[in-house]
C-alpha positions in Angstrom: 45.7 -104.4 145.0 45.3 -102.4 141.8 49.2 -101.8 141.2 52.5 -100.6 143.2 54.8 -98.0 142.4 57.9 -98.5 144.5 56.4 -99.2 148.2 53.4 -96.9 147.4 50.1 -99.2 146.9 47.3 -98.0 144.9 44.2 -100.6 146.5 41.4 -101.4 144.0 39.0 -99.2 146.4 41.0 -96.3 145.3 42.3 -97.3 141.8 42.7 -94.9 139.7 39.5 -93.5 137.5 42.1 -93.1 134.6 45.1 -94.5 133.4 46.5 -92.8 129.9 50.1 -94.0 128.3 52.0 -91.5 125.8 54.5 -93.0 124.1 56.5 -90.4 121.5 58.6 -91.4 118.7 61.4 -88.9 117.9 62.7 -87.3 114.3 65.2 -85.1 113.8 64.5 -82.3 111.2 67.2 -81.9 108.6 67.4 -79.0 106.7 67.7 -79.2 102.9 68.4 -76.1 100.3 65.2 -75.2 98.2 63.4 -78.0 99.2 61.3 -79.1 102.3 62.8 -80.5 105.0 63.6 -84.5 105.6 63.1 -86.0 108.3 65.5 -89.0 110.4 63.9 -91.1 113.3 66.4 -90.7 116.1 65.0 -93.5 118.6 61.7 -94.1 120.5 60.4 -91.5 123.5 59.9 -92.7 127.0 56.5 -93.5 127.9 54.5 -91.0 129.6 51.7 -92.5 131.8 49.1 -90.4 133.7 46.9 -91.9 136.9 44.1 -89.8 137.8 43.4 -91.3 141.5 40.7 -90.3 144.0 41.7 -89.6 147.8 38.8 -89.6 149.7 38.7 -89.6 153.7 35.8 -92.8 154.2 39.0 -95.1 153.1 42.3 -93.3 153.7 43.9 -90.3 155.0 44.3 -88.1 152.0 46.9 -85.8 153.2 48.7 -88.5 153.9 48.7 -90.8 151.0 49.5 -87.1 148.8 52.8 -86.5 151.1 53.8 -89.8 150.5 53.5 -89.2 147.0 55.6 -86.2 147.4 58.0 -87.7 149.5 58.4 -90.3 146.4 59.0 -87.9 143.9 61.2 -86.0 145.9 63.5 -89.1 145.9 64.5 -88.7 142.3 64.8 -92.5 142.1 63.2 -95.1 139.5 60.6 -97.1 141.2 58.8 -101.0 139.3 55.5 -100.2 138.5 53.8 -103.6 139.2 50.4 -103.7 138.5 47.6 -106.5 140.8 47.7 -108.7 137.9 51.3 -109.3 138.3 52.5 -107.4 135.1 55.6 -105.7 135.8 55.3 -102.3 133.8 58.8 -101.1 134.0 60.6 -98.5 136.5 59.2 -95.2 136.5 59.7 -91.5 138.1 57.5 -88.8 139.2 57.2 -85.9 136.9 54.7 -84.3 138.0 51.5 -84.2 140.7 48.7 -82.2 140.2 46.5 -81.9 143.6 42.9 -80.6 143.8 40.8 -80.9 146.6 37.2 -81.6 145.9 35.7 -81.4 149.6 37.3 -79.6 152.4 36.2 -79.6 156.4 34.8 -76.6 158.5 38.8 -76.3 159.5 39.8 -76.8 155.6 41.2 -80.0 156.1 40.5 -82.0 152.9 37.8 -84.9 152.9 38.5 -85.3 148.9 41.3 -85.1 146.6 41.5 -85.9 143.3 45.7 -86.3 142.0 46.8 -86.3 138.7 49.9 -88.2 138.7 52.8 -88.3 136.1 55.1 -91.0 135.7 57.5 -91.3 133.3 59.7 -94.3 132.4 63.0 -94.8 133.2 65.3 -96.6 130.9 67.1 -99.3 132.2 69.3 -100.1 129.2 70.8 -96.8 129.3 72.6 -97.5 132.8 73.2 -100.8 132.3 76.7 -102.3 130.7 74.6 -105.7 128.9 78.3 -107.3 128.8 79.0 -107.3 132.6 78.3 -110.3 134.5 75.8 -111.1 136.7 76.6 -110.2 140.3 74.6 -110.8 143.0 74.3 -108.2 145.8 75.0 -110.3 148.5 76.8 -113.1 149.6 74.7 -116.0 148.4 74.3 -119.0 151.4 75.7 -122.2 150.0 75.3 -126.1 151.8 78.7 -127.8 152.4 79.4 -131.5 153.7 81.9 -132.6 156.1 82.6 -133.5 159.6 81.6 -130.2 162.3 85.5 -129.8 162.7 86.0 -126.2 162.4 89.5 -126.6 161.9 88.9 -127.9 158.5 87.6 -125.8 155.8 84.4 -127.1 154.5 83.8 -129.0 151.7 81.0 -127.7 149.1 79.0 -130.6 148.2 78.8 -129.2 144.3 82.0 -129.0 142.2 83.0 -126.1 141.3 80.9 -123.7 139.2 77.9 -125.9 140.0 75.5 -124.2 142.3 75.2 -125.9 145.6 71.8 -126.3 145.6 71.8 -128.6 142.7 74.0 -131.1 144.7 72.2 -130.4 148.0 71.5 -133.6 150.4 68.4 -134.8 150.2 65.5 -133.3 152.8 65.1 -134.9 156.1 61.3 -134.4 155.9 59.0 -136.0 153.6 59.2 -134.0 150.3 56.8 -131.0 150.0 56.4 -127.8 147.6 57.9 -125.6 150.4 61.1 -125.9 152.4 61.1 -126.4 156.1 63.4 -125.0 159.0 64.2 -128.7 159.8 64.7 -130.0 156.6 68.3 -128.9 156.2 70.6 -128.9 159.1 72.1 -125.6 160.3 75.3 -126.9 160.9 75.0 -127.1 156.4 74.4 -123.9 155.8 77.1 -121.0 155.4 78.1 -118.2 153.2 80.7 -118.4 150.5 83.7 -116.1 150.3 82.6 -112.9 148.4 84.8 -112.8 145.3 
């Protein structure tokens, strides 16, 4: 994989042929009486990136990888840009897409098309309140102890404010990198109250 925008996969076989990045820094010009004018940085522009990717019909559908491009776009929504290597660029939107097809059928179907693609960044800090705390958007699952009575409320095997992993019993299985099904019973494993 070359990189992912949202769900949309850009494969290595039809990486882009060009990747540009704009980023604009942004003054203010003040005005000043018989005398040139002064200027005041204001903050740092968004950065403007441009893919210039190849569609061609020997390794995709090209009509349909453009739609789904448009169908992104058309969202309106900030999607991670994620390239193979595992760098996560930031969350970006579609500005623009500029289609041209290069080769065309006897029925004008397109065998080739070359896209321009604008993305431009979306920044985060400007929706986010950095003094609210950290809520999950679920209901984490959490291990508790005790007797299968389910008249008595369970017991959390980590005091509180002490997640319940750290004070989890230990594995049934020999110990390995990854957890197994059988490692923890299902009868420890339930979801906290929501608070």
């Amino acid at each position: 994989m070359f990189a992912e925008l949202g769900l949309i996969r850009f494969e290595v076989i039809g990486s882009p042929e060009g990747l540009e990045s704009e980023r604009r820094y942004v003054y203010a010009e003040q005005p000043v009486i018989d005398a040139q004018p002064r200027l005041q940085w204001t903050g740092d522009g968004l950065e403007l990136l441009s893919f210039e990717l190849l569609l061609h019909a020997s390794f995709t559908n090209p009509e349909l990888q453009a739609l789904a491009l448009r169908m992104a776009a058309e969202t309106h929504q900030a999607m991670p840009l994620v390239f193979g290597n595992g760098v996560f660029r930031g969350f970006f939107v579609i500005e623009s897409i500029a289609t041209r097809a290069t080769q065309l059928d006897a029925g004008g179907a397109p065998i080739a098309l070359r896209l321009r693609l604008g993305l431009k960044e979306w920044a985060l800090d400007s929706i986010l309140d950095p003094g609210a705390p950290m809520m999950p958007r679920f209901v984490p699952l959490g291990l508790i102890s005790g007797s299968s009575n389910t008249s008595a409320p369970p017991t959390p095997l980590a005091p509180a404010g002490l997640s319940a992993l750290l004070g989890n019993p230990a594995p049934s299985a020999p110990p390995t990198a990854i957890l197994q099904p059988g490692d923890v019973a299902t009868a420890a494993i339930t979801r906290s109250a929501a608070r």
